[in-house]
Z-matrix of the N, CA and C atoms (Angstrom, degrees):
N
C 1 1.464
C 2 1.517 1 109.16
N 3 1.426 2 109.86 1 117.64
C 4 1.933 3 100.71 2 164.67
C 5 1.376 4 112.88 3 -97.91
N 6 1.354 5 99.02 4 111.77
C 7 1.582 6 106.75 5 178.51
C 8 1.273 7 103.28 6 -76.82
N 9 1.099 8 111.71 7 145.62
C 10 1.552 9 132.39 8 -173.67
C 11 1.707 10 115.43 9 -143.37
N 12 1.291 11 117.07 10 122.02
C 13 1.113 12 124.75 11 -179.95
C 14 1.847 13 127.81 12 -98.87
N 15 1.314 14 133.51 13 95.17
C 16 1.351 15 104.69 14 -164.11
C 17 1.298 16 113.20 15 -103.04
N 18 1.338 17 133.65 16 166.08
C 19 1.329 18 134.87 17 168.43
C 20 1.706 19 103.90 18 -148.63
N 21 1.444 20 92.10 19 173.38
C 22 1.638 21 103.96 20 -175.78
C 23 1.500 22 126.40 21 -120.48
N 24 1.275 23 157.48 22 60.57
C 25 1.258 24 120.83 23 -128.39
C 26 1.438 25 109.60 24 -112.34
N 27 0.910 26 125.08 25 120.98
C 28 1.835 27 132.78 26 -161.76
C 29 1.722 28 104.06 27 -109.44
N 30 1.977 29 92.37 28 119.26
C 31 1.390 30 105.40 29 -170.57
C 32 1.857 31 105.15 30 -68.66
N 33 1.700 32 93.51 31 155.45
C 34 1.490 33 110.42 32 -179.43
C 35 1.375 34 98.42 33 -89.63
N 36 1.581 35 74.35 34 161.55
C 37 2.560 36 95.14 35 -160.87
C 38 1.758 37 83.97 36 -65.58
N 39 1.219 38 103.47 37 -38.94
C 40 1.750 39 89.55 38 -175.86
C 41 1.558 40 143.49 39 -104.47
N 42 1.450 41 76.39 40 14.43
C 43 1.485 42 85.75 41 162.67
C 44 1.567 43 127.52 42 -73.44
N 45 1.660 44 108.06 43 156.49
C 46 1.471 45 97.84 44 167.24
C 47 1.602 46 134.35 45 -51.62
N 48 0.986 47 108.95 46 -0.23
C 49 1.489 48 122.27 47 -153.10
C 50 1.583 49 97.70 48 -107.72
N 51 1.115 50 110.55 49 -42.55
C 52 1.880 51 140.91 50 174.74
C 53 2.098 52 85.25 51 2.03
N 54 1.061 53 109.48 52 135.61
C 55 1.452 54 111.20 53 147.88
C 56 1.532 55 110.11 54 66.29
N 57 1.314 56 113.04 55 5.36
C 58 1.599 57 134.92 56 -177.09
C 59 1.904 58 105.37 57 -53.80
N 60 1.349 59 118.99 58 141.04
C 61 1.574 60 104.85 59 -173.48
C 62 1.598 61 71.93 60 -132.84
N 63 1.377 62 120.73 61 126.48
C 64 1.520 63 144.93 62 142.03
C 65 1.331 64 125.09 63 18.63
N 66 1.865 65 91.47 64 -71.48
C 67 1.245 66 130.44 65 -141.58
C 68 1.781 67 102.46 66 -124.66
N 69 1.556 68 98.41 67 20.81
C 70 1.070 69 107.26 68 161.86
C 71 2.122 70 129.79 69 -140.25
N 72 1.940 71 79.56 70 12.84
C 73 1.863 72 86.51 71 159.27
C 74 0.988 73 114.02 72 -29.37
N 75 1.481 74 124.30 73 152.13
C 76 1.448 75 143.94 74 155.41
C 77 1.523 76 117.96 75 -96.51
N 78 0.988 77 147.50 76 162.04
C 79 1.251 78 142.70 77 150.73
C 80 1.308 79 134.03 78 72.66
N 81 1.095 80 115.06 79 -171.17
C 82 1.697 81 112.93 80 -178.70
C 83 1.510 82 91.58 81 -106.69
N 84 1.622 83 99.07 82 149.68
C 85 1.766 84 103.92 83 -173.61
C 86 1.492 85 85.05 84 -117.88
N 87 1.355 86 139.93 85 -40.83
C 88 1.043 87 149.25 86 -115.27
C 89 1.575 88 150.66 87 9.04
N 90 1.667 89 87.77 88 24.94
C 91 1.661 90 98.64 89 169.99
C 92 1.926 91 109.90 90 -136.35
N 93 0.792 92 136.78 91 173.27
C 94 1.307 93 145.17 92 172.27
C 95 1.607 94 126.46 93 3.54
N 96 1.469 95 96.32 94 -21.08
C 97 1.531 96 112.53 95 -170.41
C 98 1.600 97 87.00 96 -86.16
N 99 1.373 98 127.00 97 -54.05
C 100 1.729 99 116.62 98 165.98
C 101 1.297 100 125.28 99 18.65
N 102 1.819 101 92.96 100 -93.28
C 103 1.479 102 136.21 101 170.08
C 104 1.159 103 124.62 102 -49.19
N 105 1.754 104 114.02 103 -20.10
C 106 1.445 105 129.55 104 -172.18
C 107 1.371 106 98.01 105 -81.70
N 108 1.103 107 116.55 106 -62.34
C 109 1.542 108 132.28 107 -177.58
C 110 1.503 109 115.25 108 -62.38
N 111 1.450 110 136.11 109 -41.57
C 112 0.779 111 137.57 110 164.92
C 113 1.667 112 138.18 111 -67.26
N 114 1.430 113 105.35 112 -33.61
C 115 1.730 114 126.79 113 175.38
C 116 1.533 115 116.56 114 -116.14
N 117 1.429 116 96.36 115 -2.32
C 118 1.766 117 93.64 116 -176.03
C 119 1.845 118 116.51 117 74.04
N 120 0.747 119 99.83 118 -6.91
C 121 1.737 120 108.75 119 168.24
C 122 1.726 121 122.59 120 -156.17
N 123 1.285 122 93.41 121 -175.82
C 124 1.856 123 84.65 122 -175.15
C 125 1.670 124 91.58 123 -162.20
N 126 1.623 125 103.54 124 149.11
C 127 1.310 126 108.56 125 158.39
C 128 1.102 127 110.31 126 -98.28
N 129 1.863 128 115.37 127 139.60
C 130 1.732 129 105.43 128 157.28
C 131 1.679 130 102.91 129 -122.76
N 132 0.976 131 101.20 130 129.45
C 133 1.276 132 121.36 131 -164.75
C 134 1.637 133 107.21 132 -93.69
N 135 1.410 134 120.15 133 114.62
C 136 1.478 135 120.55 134 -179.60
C 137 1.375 136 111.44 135 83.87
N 138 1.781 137 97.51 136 36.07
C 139 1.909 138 99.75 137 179.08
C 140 1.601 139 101.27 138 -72.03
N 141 1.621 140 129.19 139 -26.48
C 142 0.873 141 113.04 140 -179.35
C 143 1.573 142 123.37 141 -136.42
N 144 1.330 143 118.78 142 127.27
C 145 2.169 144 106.87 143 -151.56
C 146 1.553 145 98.90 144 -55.32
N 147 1.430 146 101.23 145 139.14
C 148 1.883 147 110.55 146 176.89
C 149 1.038 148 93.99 147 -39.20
N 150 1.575 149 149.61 148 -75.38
C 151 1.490 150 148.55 149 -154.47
C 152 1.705 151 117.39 150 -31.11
N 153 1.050 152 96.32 151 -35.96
C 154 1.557 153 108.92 152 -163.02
C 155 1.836 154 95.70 153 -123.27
N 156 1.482 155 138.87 154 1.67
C 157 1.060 156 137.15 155 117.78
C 158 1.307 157 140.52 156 -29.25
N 159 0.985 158 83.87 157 -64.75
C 160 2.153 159 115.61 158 169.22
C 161 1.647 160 102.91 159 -57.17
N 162 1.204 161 123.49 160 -54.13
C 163 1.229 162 118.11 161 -163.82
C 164 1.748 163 106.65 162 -89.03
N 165 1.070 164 119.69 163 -2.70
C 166 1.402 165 126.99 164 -175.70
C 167 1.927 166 81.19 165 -84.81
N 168 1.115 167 115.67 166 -67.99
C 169 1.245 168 141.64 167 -136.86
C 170 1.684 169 82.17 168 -73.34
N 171 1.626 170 120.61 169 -30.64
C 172 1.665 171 96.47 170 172.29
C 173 1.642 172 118.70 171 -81.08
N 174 1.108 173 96.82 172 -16.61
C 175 1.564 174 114.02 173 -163.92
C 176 1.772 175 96.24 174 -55.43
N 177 1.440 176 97.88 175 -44.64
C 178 1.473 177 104.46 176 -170.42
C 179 1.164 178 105.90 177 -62.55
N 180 1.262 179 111.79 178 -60.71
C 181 2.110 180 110.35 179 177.51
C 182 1.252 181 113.56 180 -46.55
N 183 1.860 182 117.84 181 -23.59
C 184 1.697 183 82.56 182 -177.92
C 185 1.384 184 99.29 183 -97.02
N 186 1.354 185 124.87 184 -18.04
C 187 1.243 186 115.76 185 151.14
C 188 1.780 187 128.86 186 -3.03
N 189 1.338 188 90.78 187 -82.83
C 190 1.364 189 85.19 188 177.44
C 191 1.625 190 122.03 189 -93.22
N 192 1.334 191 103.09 190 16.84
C 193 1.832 192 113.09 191 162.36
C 194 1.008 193 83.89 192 -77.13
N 195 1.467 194 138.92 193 -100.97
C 196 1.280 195 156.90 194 -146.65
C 197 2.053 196 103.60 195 -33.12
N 198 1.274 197 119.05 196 -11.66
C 199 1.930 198 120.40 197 156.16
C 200 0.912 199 97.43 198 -43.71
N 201 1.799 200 129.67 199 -76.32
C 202 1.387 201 145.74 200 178.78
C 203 1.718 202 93.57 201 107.88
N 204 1.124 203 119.90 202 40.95
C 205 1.385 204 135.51 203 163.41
C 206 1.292 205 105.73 204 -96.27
N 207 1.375 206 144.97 205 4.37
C 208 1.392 207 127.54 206 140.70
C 209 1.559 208 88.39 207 122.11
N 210 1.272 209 113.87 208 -26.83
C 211 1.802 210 107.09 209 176.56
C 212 1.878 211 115.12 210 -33.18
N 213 1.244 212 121.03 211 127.84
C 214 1.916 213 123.65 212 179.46
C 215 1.212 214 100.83 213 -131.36
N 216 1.364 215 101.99 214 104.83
C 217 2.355 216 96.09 215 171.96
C 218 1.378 217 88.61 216 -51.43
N 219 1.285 218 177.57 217 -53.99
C 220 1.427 219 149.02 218 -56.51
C 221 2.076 220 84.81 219 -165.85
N 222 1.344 221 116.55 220 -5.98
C 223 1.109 222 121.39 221 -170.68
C 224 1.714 223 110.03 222 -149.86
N 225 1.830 224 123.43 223 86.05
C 226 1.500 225 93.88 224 -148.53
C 227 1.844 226 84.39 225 -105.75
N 228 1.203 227 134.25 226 37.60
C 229 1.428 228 133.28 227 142.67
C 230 1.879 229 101.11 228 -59.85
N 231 1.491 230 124.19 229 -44.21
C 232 1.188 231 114.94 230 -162.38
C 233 1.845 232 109.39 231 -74.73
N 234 1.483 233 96.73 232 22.11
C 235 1.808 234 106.50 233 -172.79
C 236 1.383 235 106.74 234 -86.10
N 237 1.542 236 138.10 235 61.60
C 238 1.470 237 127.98 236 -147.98
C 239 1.680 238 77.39 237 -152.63
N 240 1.308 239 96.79 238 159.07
C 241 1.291 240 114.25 239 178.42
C 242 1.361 241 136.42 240 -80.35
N 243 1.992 242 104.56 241 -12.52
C 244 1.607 243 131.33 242 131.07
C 245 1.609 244 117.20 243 -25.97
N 246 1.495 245 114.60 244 -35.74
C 247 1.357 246 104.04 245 -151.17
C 248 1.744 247 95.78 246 -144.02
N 249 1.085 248 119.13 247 28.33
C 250 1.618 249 140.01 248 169.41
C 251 0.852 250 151.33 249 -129.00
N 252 1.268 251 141.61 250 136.46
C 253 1.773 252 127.79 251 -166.50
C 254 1.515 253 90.19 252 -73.15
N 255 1.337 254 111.84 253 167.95
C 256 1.727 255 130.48 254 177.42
C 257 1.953 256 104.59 255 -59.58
N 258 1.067 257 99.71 256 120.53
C 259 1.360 258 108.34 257 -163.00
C 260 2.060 259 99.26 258 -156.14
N 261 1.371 260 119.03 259 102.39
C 262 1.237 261 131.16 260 -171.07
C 263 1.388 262 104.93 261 -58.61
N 264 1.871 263 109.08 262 173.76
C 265 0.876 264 109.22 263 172.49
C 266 1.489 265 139.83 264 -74.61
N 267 1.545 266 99.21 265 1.19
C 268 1.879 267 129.35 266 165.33
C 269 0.530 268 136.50 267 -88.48
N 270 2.208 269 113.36 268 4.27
C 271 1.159 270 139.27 269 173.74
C 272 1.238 271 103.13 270 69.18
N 273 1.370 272 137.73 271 42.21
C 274 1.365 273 148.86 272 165.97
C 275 1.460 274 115.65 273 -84.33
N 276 1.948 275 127.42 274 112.09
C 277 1.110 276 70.76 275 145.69
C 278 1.812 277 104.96 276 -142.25
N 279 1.223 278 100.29 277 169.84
C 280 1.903 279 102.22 278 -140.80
C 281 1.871 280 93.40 279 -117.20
N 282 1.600 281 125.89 280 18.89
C 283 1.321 282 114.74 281 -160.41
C 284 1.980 283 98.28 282 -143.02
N 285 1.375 284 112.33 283 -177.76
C 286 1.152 285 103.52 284 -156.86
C 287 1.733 286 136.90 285 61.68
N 288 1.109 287 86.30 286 14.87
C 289 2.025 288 90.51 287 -179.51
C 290 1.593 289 101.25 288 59.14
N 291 1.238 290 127.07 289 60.75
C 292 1.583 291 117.11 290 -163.80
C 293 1.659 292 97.29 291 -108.10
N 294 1.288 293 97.90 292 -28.57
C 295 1.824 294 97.18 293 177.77
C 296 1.442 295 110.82 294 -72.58
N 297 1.397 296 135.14 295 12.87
C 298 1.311 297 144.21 296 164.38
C 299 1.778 298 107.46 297 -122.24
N 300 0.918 299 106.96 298 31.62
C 301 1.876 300 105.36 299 164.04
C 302 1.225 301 94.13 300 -98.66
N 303 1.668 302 106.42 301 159.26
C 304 1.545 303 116.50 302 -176.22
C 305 1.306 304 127.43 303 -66.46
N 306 1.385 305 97.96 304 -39.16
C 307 1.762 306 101.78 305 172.39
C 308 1.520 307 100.75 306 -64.10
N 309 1.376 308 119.41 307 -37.96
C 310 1.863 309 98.13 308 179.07
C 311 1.693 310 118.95 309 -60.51
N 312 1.252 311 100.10 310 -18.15
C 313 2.429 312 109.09 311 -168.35
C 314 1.555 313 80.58 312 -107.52
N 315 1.230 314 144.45 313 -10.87
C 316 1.539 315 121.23 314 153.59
C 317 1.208 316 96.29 315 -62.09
N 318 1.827 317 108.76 316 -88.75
C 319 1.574 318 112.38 317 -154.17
C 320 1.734 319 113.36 318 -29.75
N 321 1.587 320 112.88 319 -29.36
C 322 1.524 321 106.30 320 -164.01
C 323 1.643 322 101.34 321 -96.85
N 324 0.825 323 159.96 322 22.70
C 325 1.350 324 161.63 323 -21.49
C 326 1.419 325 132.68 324 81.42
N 327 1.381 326 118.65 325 -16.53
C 328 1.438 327 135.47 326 157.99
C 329 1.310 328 118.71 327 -65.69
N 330 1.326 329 134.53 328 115.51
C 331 1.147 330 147.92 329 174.10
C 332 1.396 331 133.62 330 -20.82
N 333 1.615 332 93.34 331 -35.12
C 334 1.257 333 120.12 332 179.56
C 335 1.117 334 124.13 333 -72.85
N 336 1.430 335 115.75 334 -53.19
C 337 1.169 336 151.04 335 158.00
C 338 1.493 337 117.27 336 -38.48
N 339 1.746 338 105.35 337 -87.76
C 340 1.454 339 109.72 338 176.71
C 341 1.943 340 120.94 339 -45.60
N 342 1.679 341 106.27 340 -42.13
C 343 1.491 342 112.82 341 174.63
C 344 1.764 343 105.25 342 -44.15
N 345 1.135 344 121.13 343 -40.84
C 346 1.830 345 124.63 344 -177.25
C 347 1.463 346 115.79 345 -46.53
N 348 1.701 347 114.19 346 -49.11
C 349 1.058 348 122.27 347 -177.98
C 350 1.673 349 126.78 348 -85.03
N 351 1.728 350 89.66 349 -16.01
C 352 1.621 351 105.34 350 178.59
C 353 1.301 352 100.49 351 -61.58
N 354 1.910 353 116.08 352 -49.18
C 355 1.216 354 101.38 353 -151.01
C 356 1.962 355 108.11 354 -98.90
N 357 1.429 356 109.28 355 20.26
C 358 1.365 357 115.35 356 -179.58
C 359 1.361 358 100.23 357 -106.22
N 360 1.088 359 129.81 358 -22.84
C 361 1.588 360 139.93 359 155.63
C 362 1.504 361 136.63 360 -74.83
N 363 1.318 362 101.96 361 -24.04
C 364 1.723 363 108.00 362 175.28
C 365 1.544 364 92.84 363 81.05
N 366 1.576 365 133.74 364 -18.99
C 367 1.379 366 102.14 365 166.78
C 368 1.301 367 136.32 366 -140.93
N 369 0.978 368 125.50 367 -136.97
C 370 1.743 369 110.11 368 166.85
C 371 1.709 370 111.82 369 -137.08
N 372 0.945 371 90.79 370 26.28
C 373 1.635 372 121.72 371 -167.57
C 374 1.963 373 99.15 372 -99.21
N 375 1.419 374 118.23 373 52.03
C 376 1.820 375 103.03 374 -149.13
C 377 1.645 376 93.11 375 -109.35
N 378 1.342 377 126.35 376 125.15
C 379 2.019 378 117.99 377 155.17
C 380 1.308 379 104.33 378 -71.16
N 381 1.526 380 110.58 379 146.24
C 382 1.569 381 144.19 380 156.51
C 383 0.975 382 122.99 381 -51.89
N 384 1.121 383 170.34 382 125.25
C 385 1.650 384 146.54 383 130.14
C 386 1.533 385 96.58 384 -86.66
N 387 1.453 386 146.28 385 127.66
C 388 1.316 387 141.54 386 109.47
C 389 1.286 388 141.71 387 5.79
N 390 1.276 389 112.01 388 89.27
C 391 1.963 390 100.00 389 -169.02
C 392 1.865 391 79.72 390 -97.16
N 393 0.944 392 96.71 391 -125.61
C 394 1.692 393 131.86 392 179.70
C 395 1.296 394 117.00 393 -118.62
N 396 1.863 395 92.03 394 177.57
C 397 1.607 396 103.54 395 164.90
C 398 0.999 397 122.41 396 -117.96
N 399 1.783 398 152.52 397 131.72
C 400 0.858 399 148.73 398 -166.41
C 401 1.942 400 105.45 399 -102.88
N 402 1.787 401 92.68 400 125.55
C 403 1.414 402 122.74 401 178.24
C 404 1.122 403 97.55 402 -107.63
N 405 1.611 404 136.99 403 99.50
C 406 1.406 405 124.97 404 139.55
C 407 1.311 406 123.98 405 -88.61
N 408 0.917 407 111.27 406 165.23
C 409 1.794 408 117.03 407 -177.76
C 410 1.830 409 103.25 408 -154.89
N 411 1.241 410 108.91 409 124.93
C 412 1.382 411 104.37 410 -171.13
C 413 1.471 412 111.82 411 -76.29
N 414 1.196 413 106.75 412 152.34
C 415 1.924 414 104.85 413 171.02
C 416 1.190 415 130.53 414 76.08
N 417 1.298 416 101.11 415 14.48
C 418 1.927 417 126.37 416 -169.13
C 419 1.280 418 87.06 417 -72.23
N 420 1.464 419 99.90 418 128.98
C 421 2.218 420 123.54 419 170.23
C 422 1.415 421 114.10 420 -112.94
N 423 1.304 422 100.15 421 -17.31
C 424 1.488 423 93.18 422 160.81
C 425 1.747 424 146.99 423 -112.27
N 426 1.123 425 83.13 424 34.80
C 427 1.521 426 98.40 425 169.65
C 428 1.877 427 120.80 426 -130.39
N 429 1.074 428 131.78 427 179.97
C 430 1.299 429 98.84 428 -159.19
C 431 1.868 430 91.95 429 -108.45
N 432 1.103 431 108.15 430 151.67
C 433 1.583 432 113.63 431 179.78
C 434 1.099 433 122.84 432 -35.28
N 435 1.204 434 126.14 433 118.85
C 436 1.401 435 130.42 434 151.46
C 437 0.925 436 130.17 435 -81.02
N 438 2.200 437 94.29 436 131.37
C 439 1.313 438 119.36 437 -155.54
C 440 1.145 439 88.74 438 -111.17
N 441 2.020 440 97.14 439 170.54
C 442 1.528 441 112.59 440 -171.15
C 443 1.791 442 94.15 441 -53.82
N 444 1.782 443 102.74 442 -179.96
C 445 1.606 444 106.58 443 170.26
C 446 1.835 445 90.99 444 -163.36
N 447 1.393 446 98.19 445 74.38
C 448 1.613 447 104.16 446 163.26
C 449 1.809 448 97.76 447 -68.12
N 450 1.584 449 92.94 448 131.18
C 451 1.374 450 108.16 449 163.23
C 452 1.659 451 90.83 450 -162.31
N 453 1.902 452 88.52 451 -177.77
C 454 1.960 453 101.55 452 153.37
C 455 1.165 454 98.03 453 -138.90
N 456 1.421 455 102.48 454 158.07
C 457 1.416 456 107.63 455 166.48
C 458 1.842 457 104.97 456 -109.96
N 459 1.336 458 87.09 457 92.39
C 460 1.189 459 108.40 458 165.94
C 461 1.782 460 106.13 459 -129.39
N 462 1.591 461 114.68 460 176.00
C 463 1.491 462 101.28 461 161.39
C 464 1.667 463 110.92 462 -102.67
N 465 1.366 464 101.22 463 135.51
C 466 1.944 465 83.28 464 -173.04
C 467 1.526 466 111.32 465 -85.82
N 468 1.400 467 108.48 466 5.63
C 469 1.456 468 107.09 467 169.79
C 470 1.673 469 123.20 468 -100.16
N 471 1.572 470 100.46 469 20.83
C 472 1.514 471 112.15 470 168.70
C 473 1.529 472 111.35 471 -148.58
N 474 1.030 473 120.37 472 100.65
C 475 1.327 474 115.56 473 -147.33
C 476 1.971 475 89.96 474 -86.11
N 477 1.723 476 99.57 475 174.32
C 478 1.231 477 103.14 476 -171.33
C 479 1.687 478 116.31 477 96.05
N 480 1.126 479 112.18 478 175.17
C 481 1.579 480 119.92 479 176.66
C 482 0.823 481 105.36 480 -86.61
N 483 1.591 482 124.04 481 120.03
C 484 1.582 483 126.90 482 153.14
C 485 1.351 484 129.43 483 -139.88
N 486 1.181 485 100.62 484 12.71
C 487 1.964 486 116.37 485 -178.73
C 488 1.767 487 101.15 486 -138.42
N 489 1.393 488 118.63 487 125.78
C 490 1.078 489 126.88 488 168.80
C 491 1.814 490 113.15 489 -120.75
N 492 1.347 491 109.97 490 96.04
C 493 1.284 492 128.71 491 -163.11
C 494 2.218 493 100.67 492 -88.35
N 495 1.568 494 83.36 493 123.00
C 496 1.652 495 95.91 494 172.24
C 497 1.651 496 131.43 495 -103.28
N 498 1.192 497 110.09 496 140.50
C 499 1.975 498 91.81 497 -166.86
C 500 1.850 499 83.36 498 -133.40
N 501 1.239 500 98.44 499 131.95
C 502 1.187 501 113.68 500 -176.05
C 503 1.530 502 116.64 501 -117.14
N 504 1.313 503 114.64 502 99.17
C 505 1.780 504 113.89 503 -173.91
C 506 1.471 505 98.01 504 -96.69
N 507 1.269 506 93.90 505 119.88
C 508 1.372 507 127.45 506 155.41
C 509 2.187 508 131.13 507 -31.72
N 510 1.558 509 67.17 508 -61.95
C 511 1.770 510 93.26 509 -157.49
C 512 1.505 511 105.57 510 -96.99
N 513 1.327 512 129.18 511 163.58
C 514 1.185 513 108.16 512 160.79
C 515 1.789 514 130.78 513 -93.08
N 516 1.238 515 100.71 514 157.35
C 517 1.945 516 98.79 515 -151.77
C 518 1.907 517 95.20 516 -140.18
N 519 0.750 518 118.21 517 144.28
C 520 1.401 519 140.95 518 -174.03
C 521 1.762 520 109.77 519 -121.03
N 522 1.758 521 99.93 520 176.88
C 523 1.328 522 101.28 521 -158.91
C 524 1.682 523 89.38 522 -84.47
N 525 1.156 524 140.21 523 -34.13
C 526 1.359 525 126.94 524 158.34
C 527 1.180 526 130.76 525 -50.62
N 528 1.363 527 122.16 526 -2.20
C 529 1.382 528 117.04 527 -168.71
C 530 1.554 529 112.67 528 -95.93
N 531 1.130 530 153.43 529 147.31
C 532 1.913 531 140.87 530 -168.05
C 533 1.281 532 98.58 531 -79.73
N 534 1.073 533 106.92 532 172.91
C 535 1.879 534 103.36 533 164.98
C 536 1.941 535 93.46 534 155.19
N 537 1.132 536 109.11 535 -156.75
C 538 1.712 537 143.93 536 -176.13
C 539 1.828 538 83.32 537 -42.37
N 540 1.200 539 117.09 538 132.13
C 541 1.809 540 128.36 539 161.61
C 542 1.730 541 90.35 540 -125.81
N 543 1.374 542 119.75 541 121.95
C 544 1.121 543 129.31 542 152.15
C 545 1.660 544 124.38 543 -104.17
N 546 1.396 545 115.92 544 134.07
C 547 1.585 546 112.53 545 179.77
C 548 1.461 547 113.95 546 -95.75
N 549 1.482 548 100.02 547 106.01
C 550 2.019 549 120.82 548 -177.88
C 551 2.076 550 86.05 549 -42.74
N 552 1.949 551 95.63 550 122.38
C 553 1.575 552 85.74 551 153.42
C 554 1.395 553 101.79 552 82.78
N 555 1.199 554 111.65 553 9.04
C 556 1.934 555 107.63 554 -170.74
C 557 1.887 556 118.50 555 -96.99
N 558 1.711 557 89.47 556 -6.80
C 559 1.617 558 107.27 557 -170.55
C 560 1.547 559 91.21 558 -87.74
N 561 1.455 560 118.41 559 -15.87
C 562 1.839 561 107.03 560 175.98
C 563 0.892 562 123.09 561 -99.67
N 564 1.504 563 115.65 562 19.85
C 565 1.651 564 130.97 563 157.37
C 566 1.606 565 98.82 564 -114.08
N 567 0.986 566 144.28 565 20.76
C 568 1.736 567 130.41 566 -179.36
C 569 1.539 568 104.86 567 -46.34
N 570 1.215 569 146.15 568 -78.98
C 571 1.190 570 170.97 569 88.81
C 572 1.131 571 106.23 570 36.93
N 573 1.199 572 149.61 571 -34.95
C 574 1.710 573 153.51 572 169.71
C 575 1.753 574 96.31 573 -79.19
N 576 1.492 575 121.64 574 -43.91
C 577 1.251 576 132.01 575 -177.43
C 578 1.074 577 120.98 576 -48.31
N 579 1.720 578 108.57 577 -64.79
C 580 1.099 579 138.42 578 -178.84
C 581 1.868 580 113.38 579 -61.82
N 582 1.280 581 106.04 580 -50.31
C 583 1.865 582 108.42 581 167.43
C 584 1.202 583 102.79 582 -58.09
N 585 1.082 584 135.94 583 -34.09
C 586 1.711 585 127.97 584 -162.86
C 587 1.540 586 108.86 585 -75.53
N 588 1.385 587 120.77 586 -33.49
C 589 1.324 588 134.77 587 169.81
C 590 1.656 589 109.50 588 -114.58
N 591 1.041 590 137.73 589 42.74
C 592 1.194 591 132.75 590 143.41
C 593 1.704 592 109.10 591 -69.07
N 594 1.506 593 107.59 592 154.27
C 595 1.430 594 111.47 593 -179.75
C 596 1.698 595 117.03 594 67.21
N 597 0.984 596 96.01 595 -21.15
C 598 2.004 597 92.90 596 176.81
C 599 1.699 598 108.90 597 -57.42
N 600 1.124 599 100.99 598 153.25
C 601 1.381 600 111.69 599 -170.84
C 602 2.260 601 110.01 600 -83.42
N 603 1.257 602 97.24 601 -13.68
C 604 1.240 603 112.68 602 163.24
C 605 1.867 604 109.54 603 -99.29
N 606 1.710 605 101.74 604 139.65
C 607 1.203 606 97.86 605 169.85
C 608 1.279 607 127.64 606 -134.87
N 609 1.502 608 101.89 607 36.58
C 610 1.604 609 139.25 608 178.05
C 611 1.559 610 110.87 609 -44.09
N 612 1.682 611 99.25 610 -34.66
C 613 1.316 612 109.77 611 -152.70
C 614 2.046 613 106.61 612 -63.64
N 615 1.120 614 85.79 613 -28.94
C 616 1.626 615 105.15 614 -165.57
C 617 1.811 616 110.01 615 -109.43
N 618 1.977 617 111.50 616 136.09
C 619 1.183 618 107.07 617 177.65
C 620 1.459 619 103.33 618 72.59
């Protein structure tokens, strides 16, 4: 399973940061913010110590033991939708008030973690939005394939940077393993993106 944690964090009108566009950093930062500015994303590697990884990452399995639908990390045939809370084919899942369990306001609340957004914001002053939690399970046949899902989470009716979205893996995951596809350079089309699919009758594209 790659547990995956997401969050959103949307800068304040009064912060220094207020009205901040991405793709218009200045300077050398010389840590993570670099890569931010330059590729539109960044890895930070060891946002949270394996010890307390691991234990986030069990919390979730008994999580969804504790349904009592028959789900067993220790048995992953019981990974079927017979034996699971509602959980998509993106391994989403977005219901049960689950983005307010404790292990979710730890993980977002980790030092490691929260310090990322302090210092891409100028403060410590940061709002939440709630995404989900990500349940993968490899080799799942009963749900229907998961397809690509190009979007941003940006709003395309305010153009510019104003959502800095975090994904927090748990487990350890390799270049074979599925998970997060980010497009190098994709935050300097936000706004080219967003016009290209304005008006479509799908609104997949966005969020």
């Amino acid at each position: 399973m790659g547990s995956i944690q997401t969050e959103t964090i949307i800068d304040q009108p009064n912060s220094k940061a207020a009205g901040l566009k991405l793709y218009a950093l200045q300077g050398s930062y010389g840590d993570f913010r670099d890569d931010l500015a330059r590729d539109g994303y960044a890895v930070i590697k060891g946002a949270i110590p394996k010890d307390r990884a691991d234990g986030y990452a069990s919390a979730m399995y008994s999580y969804l033991e504790d349904f009592g639908l028959g789900f067993d990390r220790n048995d992953l045939s019981t990974a079927t939708e017979e034996h699971l809370p509602i959980i998509n084919e993106k391994g989403m899942c977005m219901n049960y008030g689950l983005a307010h369990e404790n292990f979710m306001w730890d993980i977002r609340t980790e030092a490691g973690v929260r310090e990322v957004f302090e210092k891409v914001y100028g403060t410590e002053d940061l709002l939440v939005s709630f995404d989900a939690a990500n349940f993968t399970f490899p080799n799942r046949t009963d749900i229907p394939l998961n397809k690509p899902w190009p979007h941003q989470d940006q709003d395309p009716e305010k153009p510019g940077f104003r959502c800095l979205q975090g994904l927090v893996n748990l487990l350890s995951n390799g270049p074979n393993d599925g998970g997060l596809i980010v497009c190098k350079g994709g935050h300097l089309l936000s706004e080219e993106f967003h016009d290209a699919f304005r008006g479509k009758e799908t609104r997949i594209y966005q969020w």
